[in-house]
DRENPA-3360 file (N, C-alpha, C; in nm, 2 decimals, always signed):
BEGIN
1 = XXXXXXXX = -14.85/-6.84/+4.04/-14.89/-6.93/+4.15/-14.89/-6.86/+4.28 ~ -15.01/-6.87/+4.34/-15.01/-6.81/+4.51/-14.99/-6.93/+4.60 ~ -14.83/-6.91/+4.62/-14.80/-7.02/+4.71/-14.85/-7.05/+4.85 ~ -14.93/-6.94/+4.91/-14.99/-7.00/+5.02/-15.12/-6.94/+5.05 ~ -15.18/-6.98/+4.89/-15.34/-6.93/+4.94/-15.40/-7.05/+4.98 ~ -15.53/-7.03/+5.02/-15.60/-7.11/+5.10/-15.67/-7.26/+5.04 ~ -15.70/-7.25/+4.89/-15.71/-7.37/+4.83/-15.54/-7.41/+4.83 ~ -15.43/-7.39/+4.84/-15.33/-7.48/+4.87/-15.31/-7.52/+4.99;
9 = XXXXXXXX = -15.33/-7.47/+5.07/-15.35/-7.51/+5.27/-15.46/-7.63/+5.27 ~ -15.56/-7.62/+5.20/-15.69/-7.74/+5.25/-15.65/-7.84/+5.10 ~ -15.59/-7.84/+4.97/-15.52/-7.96/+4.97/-15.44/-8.03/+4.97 ~ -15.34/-7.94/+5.05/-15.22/-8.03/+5.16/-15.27/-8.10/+5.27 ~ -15.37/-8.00/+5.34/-15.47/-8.05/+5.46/-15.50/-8.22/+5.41 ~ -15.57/-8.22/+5.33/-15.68/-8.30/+5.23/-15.58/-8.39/+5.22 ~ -15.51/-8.40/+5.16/-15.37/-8.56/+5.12/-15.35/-8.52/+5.27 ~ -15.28/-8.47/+5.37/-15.19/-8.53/+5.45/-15.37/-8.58/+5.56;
17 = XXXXXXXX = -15.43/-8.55/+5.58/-15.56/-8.62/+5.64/-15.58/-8.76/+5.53 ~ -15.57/-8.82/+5.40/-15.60/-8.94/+5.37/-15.49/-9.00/+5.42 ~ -15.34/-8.94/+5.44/-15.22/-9.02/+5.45/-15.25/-9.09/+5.61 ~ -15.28/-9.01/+5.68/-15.28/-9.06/+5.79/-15.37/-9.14/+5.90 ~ -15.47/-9.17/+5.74/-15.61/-9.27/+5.81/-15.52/-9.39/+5.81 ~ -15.54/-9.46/+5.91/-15.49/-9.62/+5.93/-15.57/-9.71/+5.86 ~ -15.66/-9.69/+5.76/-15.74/-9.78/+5.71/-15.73/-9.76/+5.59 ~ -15.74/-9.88/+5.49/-15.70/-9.92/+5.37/-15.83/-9.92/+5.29;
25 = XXXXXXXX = -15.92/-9.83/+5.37/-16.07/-9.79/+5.26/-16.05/-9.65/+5.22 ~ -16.13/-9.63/+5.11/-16.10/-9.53/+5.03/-16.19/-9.40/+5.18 ~ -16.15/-9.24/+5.20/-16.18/-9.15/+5.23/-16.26/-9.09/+5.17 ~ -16.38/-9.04/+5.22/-16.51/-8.95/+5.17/-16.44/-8.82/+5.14 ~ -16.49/-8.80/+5.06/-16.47/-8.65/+5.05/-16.53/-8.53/+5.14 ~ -16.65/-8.62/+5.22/-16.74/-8.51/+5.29/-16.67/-8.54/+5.44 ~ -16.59/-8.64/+5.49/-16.57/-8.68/+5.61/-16.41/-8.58/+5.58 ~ -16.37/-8.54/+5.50/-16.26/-8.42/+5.44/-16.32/-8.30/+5.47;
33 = XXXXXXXX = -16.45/-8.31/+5.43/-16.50/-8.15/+5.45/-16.53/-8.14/+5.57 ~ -16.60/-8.23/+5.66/-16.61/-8.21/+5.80/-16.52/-8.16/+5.86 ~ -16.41/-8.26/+5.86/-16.27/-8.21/+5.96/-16.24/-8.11/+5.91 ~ -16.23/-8.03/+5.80/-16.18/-7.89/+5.74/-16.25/-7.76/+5.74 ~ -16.39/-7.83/+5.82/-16.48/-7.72/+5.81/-16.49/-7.62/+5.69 ~ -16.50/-7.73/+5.61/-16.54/-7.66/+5.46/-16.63/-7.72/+5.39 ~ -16.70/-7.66/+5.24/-16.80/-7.73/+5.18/-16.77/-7.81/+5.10 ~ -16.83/-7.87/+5.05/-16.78/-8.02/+4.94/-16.80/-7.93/+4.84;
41 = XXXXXXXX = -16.84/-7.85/+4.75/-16.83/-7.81/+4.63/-16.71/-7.72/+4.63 ~ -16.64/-7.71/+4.78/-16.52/-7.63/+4.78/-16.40/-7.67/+4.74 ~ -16.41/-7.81/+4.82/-16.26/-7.91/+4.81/-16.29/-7.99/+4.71 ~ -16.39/-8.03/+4.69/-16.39/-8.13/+4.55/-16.31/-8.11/+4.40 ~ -16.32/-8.00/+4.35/-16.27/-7.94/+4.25/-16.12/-7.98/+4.35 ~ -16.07/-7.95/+4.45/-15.90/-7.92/+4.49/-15.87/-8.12/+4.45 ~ -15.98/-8.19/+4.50/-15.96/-8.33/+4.55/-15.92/-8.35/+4.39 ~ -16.02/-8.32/+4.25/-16.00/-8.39/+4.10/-15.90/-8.37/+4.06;
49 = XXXXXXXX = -15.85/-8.23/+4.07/-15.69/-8.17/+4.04/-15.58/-8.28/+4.12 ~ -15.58/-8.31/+4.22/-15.50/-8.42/+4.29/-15.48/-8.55/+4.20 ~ -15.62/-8.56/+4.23/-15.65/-8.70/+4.11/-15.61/-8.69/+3.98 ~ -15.63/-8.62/+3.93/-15.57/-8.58/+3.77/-15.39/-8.59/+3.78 ~ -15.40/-8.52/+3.88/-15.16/-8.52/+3.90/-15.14/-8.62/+3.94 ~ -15.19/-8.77/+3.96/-15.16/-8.90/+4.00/-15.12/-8.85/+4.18 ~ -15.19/-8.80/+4.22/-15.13/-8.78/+4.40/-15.27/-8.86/+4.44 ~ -15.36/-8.81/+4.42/-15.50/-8.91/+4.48/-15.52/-9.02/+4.38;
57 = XXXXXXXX = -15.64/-9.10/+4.41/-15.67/-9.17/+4.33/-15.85/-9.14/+4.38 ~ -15.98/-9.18/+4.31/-16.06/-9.14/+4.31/-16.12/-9.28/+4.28 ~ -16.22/-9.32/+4.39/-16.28/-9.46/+4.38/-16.43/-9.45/+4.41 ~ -16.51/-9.52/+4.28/-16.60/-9.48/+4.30/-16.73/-9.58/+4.37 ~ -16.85/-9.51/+4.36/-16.95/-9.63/+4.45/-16.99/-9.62/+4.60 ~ -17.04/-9.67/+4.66/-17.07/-9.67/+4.81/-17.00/-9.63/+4.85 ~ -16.91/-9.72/+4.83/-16.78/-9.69/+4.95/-16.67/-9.62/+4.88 ~ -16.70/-9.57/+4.81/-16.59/-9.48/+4.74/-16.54/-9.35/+4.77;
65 = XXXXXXXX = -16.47/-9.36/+4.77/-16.42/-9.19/+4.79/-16.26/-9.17/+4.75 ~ -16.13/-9.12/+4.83/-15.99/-9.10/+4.79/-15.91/-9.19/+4.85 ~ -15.81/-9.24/+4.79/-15.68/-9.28/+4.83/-15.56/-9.19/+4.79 ~ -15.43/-9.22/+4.85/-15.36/-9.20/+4.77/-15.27/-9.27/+4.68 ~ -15.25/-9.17/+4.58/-15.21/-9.30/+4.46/-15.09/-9.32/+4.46 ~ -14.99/-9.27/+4.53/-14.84/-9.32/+4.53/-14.81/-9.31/+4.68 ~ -14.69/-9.36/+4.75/-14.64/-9.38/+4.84/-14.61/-9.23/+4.92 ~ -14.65/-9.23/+5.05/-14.59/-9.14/+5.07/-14.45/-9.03/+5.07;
73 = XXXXXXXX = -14.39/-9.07/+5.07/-14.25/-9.08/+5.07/-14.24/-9.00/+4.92 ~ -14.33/-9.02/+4.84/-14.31/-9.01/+4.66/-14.37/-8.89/+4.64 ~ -14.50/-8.82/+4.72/-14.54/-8.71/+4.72/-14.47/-8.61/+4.78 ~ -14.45/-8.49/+4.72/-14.38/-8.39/+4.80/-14.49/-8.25/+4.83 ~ -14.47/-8.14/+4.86/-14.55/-8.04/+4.90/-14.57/-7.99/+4.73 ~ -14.44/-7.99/+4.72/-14.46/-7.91/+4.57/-14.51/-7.97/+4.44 ~ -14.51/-8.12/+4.49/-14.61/-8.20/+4.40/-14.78/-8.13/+4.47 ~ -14.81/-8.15/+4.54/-14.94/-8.11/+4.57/-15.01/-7.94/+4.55;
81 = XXXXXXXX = -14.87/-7.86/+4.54/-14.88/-7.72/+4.51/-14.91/-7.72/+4.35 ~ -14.80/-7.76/+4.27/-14.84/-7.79/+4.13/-14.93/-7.83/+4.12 ~ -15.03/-7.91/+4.15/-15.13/-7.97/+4.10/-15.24/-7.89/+4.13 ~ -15.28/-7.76/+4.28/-15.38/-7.68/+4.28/-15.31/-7.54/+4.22 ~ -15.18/-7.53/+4.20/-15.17/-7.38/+4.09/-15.05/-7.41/+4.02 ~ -15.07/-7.49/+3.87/-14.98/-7.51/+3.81/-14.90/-7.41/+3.75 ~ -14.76/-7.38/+3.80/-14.68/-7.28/+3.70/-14.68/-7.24/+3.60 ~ -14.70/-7.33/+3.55/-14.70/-7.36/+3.36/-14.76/-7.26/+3.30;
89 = XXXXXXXX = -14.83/-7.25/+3.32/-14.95/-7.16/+3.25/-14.96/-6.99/+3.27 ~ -14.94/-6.93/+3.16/-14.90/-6.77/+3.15/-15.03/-6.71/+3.20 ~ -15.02/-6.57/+3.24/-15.12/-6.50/+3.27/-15.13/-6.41/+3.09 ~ -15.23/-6.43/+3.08/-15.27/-6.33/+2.96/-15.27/-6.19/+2.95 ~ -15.20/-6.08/+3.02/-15.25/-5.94/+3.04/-15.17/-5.89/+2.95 ~ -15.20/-5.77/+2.97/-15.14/-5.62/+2.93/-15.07/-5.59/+3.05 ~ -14.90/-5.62/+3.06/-14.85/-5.59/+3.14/-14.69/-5.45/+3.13 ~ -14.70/-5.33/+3.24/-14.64/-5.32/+3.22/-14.47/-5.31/+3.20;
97 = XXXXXXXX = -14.40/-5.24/+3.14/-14.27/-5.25/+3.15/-14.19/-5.29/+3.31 ~ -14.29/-5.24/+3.40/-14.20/-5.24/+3.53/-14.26/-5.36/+3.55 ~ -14.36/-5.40/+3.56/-14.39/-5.53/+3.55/-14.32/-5.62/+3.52 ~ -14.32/-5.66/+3.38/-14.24/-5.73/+3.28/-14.09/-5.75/+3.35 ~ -14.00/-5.63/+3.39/-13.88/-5.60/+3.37/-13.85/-5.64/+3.55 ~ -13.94/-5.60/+3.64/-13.86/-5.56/+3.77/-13.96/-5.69/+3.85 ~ -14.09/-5.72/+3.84/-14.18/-5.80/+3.96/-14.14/-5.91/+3.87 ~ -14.17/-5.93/+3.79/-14.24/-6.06/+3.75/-14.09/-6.14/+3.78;
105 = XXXXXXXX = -13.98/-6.11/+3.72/-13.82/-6.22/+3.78/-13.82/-6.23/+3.87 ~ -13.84/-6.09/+3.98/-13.83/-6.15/+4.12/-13.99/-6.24/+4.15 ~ -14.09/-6.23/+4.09/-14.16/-6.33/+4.14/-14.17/-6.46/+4.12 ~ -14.09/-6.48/+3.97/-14.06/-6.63/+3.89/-13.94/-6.67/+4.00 ~ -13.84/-6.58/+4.02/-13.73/-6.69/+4.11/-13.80/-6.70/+4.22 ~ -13.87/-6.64/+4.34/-13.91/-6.63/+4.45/-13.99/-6.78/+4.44 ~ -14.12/-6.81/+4.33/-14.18/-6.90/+4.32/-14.09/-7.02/+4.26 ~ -13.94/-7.00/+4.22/-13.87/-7.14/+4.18/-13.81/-7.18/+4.34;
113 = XXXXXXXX = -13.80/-7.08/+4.45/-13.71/-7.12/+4.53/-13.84/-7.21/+4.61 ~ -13.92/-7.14/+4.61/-13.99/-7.22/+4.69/-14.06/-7.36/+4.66 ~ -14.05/-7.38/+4.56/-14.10/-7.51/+4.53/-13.99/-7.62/+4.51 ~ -13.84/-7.54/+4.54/-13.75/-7.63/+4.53/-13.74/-7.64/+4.71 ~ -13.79/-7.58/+4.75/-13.80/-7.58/+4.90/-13.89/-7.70/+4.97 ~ -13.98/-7.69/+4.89/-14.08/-7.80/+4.88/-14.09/-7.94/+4.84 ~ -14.00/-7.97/+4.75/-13.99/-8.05/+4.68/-13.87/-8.15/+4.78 ~ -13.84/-8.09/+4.88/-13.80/-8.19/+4.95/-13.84/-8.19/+5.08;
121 = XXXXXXXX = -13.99/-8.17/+5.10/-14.06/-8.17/+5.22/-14.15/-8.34/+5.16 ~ -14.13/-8.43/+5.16/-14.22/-8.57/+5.18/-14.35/-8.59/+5.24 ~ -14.45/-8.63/+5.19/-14.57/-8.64/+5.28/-14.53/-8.73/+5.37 ~ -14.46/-8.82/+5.36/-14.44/-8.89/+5.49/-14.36/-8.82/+5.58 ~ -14.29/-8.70/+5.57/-14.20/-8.60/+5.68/-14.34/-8.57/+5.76 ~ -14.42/-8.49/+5.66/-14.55/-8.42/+5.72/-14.64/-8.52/+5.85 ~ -14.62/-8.64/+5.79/-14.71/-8.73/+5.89/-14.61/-8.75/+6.03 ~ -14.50/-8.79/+5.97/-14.41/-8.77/+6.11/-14.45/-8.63/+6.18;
129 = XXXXXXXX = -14.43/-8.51/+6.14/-14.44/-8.43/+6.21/-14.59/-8.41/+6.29 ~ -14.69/-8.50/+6.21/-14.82/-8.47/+6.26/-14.83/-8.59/+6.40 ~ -14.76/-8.68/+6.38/-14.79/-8.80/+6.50/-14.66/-8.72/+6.57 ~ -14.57/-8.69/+6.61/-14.43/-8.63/+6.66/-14.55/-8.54/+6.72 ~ -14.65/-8.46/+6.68/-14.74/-8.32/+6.75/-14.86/-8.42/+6.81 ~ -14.89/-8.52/+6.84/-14.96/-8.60/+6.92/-15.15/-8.63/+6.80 ~ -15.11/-8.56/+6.70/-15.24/-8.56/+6.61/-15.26/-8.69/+6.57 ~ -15.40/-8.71/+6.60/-15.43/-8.88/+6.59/-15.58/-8.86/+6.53;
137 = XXXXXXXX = -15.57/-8.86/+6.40/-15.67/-8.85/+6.29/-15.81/-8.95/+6.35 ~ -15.76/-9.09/+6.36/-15.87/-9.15/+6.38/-15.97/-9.13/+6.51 ~ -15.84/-9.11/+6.65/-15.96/-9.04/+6.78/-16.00/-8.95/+6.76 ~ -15.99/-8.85/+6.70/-15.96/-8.73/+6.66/-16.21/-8.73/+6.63 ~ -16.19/-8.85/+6.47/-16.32/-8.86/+6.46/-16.40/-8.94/+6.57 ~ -16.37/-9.04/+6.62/-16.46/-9.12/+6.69/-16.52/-9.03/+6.83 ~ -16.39/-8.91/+6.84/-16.44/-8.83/+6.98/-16.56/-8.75/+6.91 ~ -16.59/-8.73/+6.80/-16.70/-8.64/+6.77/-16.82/-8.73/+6.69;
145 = XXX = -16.90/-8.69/+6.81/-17.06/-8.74/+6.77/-17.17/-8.68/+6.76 ~ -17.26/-8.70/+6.77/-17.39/-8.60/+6.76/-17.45/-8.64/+6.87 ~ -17.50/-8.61/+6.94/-17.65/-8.67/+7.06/-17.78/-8.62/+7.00;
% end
């Protein structure tokens, strides 16, 4: 797991931007890509992975787009980390002895501390910290228009 590569930054970004729309309609996925200045065939795939680990929910139709599917409070960082690079899953190589013997424990504990590091960070801490930094999601869009 690469704990802080860039598809994990934009979907932390991605949940803590649906957490903190004040409105009880589902979020576009493209109104995600706007503010992230990224492409929809980038974050989409991050958004289904979400959806699949019960963190989003995925609604479809006109007005369809993401919620989130549990309470904030219930999501943690390292719920959202697991779900774009799950642990679980072995790498297949030809690895060797110093490998095997010397990186890979200290990379297995390094990657247990941090997710237990995580695991008690709350998306609702995250929102606090984002309103506590004056970040106001909804002005934020209405200030940007096109002429």
């Amino acid at each position: 797991m690469d704990s802080f590569s860039s598809r994990t930054f934009h979907a932390v970004e991605a949940v803590l931007y649906i957490a903190l729309k004040t409105t009880t309609e589902p979020v576009r996925s493209r109104e995600i890509c706007v503010y992230q200045n990224v492409a929809v065939r980038y974050l989409e795939p991050l958004l289904q992975k979400l959806v699949h680990a019960q963190i989003l929910r995925g609604v479809r139709g006109p007005k369809g787009g993401y919620l989130l599917a549990r309470e904030r409070r219930k999501i943690t960082l390292s719920d959202i980390m697991e779900a774009v690079h799950p642990t679980s899953g072995k790498i297949d190589l030809q690895q060797s002895n110093l490998h095997q013997q010397v990186i890979a424990p200290i990379w297995q504990e390094s990657k247990k501390f941090i997710l237990q590091q995580y695991s008690e960070i709350s998306l609702a801490d995250l929102c606090q910290r984002a309103v506590a930094s004056g970040i106001n999601i909804e002005a934020e869009k209405k200030s940007d228009f096109n002429i």
